[in-house]
Residue, then its C-alpha position, 0 to 999 in steps of 0.5 A: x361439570x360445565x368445565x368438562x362439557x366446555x373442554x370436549x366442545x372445545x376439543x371436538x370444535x378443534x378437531x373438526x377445524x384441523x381435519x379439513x385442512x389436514x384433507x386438503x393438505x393430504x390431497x395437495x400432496x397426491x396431486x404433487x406426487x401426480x405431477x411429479x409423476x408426469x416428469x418422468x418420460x416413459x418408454x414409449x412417449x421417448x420412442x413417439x418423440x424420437x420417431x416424429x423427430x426423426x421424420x421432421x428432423x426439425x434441428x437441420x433446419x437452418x432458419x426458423x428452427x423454433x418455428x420446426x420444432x413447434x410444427x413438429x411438437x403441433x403433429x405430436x400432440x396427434x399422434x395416438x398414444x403420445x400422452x403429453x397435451x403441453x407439449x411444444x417445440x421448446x420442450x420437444x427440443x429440449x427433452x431430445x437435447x437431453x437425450x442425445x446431447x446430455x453433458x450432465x446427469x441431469x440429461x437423462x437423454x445424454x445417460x441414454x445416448x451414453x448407454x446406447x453407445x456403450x452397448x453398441x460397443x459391448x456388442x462389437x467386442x462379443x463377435x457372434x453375440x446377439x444384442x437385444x435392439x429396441x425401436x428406441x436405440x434403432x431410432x438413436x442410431x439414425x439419429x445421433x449420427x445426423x445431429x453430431x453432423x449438423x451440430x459439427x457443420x453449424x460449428x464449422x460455418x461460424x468461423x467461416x462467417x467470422x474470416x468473411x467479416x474480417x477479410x470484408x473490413x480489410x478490403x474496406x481499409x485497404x480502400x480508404x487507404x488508397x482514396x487517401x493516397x490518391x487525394x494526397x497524391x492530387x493536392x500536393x506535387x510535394x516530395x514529401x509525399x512519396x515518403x506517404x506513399x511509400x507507406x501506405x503501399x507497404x501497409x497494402x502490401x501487409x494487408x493483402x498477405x494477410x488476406x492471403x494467409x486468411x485464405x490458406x487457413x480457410x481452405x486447410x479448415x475445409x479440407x480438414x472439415x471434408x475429411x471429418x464428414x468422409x470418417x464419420x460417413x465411413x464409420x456410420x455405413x459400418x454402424x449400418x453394415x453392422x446392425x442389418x447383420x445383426x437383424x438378419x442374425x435375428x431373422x434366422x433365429x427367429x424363423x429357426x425357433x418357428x420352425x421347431x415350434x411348427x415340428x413340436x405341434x406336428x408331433x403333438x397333433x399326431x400324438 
């Protein structure tokens, strides 16, 4: 019998020990779901980000970029709805390079960046079609334009920096070669120099055509560059051109759907 009453102590002793732990583990798991939750971006913090984004533009910024991106995600945090307190500049610039950049899945930006593009083009091929068009994929069509143009002039300005730096260093080779010959030149009245001479003049000669190739190929570069921002110029007037006909397409049928709705009460109120 005291067997028996020792077993269910033991028993009950053991159940109360386990239940607290098994609460407490029970709401660290809802707190994992609760933060896991809180990853995900919903439509309307992506619509305040993009907004804000596209009225700071941060990523034009040639200097101190991190410095705008946090100026940008400090306003953020202000803004009504916007329900995010961590916010700063590096997530906010993150989060916008997942959505227009996206080289993987992983960037749900760049699937979103990928759709809109898609459905931009779906509704090109459906000539009279309408598309439904969200505050968010008005605000990707300011800005997917302006980012590809920053990220292609940012791309462009390196190899330009790069042909400076070369150039500058042939100039300085160029400089020292002709000290040299001009020392020789004053230390000796040998013959042998004229041979010197004569070479350091050939390797002047061959550095100054480089320098000239140098800067055909930088004027061709910036041509080409040019007529690249002139087509994407053209082609994002016609992306405009093509959303205000389907916003007035909107408005017509709109203020055609007011209007029956304003015939139909007429008709019931006389009734």
């Amino acid at each position: 019998m005291w067997q028996a009453v020792k077993l269910s102590k033991f028993t009950a002793a053991c159940t109360l020990s386990v239940n607290p732990n098994s609460h407490g583990m029970s709401e660290e798991g809802s707190e994992g779901v609760e933060v896991h939750e809180k990853k995900w971006w919903t439509e309307e913090e992506d619509k305040i980000l993009l907004t804000q984004i596209n009225n700071t533009r941060p990523f034009l910024q040639r200097k101190d970029t991190r410095k705008a991106w946090d100026t940008m995600a400090a306003t953020l945090k202000g803004v009504d709805g916007f329900t995010r307190p961590g916010i700063d500049g590096k997530k906010a610039q993150t989060r916008f390079l997942l959505l227009i950049d996206g080289k993987k899945a992983q960037n749900r930006f760049l699937l979103l960046v990928r759709q809109h593009k898609s459905n931009n083009n779906e509704a090109a091929r459906l000539s009279g079609a309408t598309e439904d068009e969200t505050p968010k994929s008005r605000l990707l069509d300011d800005l997917v334009p302006l980012y590809n143009d920053a990220a292609t002039k940012k791309r462009a300005a390196t190899p330009l920096s790069e042909a400076d730096e070369k150039a500058a260093s042939i100039k300085f080779i160029r400089e020292q070669a002709m000290l040299r010959g001009k020392r020789k030149s004053l230390e000796s009245s040998d013959g042998s120099d004229v041979g010197g001479l004569s070479k350091n003049k050939f390797i002047l000669e061959a550095q100054d055509k480089e320098v000239e190739l140098e800067k055909e190929r930088l004027a061709f570069k910036k041509l080409k560059f040019e007529r690249e921002m002139e087509e994407r110029e053209k082609d994002r007037a016609e992306r405009e051109l093509e959303r205000q006909e389907r916003q007035q397409i909107r408005d017509i049928e709109s203020r055609r759907n007011d209007e029956m709705m304003r015939i139909i009460r007429h008709f019931i109120d006389k009734a």
